[in-house]
mmCIF file of the C-alpha atoms, coordinates in Angstrom:
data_MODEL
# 
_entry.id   MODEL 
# 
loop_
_atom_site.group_PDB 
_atom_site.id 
_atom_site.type_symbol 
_atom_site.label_atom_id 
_atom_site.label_alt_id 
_atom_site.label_comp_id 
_atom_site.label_asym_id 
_atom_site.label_entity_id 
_atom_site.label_seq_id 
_atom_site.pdbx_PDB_ins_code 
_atom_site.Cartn_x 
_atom_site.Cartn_y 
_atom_site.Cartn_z 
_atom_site.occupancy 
_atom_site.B_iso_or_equiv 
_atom_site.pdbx_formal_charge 
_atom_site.auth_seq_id 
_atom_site.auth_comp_id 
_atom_site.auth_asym_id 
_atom_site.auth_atom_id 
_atom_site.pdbx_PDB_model_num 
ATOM 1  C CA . UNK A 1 1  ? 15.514 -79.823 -58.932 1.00 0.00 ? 1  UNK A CA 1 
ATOM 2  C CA . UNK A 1 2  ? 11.841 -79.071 -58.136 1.00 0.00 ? 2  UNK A CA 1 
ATOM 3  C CA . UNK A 1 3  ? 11.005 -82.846 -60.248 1.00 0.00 ? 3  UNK A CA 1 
ATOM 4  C CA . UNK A 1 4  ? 14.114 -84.562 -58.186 1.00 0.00 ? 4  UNK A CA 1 
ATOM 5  C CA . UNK A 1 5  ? 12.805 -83.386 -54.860 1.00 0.00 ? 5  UNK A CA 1 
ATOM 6  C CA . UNK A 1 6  ? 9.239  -84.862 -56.017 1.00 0.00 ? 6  UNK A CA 1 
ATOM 7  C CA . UNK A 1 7  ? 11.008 -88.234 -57.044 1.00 0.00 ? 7  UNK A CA 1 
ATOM 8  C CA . UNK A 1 8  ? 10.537 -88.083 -60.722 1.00 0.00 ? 8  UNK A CA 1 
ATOM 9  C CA . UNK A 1 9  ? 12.508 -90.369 -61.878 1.00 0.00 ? 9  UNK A CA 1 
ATOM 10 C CA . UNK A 1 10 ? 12.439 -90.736 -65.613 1.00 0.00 ? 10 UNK A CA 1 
ATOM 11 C CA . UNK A 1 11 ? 12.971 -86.523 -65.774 1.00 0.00 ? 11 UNK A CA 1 
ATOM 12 C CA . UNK A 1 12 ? 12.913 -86.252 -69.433 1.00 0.00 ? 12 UNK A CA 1 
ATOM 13 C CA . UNK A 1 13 ? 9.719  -88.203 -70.020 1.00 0.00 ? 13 UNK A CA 1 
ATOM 14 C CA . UNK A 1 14 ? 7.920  -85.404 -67.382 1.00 0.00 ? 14 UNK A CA 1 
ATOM 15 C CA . UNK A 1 15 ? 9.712  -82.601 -69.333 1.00 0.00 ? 15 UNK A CA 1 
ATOM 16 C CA . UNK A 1 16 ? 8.044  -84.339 -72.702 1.00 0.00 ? 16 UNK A CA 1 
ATOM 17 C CA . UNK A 1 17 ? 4.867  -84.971 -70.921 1.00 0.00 ? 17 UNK A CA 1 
ATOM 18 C CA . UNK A 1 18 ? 4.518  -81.019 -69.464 1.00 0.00 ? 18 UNK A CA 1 
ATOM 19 C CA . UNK A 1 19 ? 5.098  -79.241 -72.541 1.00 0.00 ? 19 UNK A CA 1 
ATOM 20 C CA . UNK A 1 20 ? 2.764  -81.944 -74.561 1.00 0.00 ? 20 UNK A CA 1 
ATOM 21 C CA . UNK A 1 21 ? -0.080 -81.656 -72.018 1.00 0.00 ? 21 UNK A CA 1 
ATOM 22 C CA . UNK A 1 22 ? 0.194  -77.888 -71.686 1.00 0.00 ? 22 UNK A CA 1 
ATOM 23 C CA . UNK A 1 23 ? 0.266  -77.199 -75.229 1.00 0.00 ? 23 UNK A CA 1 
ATOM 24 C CA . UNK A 1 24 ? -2.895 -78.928 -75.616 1.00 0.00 ? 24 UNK A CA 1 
ATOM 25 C CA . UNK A 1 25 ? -4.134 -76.915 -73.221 1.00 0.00 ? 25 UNK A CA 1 
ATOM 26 C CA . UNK A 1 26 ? -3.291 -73.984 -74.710 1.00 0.00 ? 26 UNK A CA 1 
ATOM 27 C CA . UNK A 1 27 ? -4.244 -74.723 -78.178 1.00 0.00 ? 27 UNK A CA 1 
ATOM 28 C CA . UNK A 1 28 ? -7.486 -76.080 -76.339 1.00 0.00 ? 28 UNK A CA 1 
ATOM 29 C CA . UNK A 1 29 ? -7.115 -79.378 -78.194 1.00 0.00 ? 29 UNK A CA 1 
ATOM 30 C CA . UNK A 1 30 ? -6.182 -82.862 -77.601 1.00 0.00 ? 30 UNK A CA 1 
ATOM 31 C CA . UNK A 1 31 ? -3.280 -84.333 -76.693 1.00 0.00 ? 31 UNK A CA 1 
ATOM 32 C CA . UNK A 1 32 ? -3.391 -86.894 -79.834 1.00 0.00 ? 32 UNK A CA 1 
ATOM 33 C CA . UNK A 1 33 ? -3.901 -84.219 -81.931 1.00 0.00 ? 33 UNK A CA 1 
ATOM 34 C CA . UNK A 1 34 ? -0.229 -82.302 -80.539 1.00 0.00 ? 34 UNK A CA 1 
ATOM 35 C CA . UNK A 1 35 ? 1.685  -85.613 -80.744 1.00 0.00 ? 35 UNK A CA 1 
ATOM 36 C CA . UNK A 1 36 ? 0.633  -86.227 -84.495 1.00 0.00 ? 36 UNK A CA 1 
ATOM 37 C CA . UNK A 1 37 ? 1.143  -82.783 -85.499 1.00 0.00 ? 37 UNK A CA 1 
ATOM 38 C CA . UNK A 1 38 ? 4.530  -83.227 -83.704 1.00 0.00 ? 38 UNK A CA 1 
ATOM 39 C CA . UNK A 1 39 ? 5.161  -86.301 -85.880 1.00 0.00 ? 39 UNK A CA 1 
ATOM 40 C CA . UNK A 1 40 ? 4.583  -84.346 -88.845 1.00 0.00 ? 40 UNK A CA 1 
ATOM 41 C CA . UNK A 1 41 ? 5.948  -80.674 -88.719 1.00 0.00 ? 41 UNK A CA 1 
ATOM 42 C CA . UNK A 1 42 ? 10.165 -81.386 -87.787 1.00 0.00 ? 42 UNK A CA 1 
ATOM 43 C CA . UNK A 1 43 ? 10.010 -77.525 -87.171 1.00 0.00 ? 43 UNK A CA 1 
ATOM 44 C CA . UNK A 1 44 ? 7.808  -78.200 -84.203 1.00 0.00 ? 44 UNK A CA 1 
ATOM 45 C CA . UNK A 1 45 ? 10.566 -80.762 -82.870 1.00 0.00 ? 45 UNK A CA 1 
ATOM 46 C CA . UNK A 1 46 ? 12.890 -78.148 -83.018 1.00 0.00 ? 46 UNK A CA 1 
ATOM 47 C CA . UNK A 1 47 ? 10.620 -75.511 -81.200 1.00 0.00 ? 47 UNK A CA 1 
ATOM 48 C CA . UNK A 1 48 ? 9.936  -77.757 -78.357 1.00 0.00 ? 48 UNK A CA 1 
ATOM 49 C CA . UNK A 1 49 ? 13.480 -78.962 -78.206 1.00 0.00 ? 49 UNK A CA 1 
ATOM 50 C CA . UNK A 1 50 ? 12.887 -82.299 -78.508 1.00 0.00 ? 50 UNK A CA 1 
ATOM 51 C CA . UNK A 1 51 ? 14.131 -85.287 -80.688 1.00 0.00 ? 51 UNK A CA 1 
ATOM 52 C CA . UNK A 1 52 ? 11.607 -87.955 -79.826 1.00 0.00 ? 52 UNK A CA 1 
ATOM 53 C CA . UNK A 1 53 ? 8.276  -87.915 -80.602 1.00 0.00 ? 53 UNK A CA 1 
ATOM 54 C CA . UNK A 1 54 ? 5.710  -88.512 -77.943 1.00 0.00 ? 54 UNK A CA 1 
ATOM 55 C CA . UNK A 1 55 ? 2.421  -90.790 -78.206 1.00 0.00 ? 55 UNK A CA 1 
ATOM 56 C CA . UNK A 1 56 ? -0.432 -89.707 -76.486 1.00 0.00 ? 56 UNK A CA 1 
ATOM 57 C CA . UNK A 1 57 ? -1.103 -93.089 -74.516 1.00 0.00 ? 57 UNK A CA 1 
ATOM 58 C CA . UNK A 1 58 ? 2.763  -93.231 -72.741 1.00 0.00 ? 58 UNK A CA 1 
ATOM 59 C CA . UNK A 1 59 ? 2.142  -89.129 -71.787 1.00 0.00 ? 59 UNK A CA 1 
ATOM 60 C CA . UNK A 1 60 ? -1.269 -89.892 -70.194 1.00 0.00 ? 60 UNK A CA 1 
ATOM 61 C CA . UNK A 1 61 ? 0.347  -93.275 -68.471 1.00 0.00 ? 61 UNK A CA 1 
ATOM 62 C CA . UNK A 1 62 ? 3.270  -91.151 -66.889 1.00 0.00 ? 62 UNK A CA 1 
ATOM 63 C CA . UNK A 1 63 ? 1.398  -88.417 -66.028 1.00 0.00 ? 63 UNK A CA 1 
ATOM 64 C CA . UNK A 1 64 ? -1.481 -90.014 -64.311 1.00 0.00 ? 64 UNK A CA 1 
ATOM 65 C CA . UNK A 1 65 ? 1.057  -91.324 -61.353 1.00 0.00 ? 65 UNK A CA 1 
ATOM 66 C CA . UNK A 1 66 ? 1.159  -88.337 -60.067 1.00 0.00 ? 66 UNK A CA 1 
ATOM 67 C CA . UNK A 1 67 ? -1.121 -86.371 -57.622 1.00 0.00 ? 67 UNK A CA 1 
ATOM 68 C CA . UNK A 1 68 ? -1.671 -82.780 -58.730 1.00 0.00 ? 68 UNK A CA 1 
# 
């Protein structure tokens, strides 16, 4: 709701987006670096929930829209 009420449209791509961009964070790491480790560990896919694997250009596109 809180993504809806900021207009987010494309709500899974921003769900995709967070959790890459915050794991690199937290890892203290890139977010190329999360995306191909995504591609290459399918236990990681299954951790995050996810069944598509991001690229680190679209998640830095989508996210920089947005004001913080």
């Amino acid at each position: 709701m809180i993504l809806t009420s900021k207009r987010v449209k494309k709500i899974n791509m921003m769900i995709l987006s967070i959790k890459t961009i915050f794991t690199a964070i937290f890892l203290n790491t890139t977010i190329e670096f999360v995306a191909s480790e995504l591609k290459r560990d399918k236990k990681l896919l299954k951790f995050f929930k996810i069944d598509k694997v991001p690229t680190a250009i679209p998640v830095s596109e989508f996210i920089s829209r947005f004001e913080p």
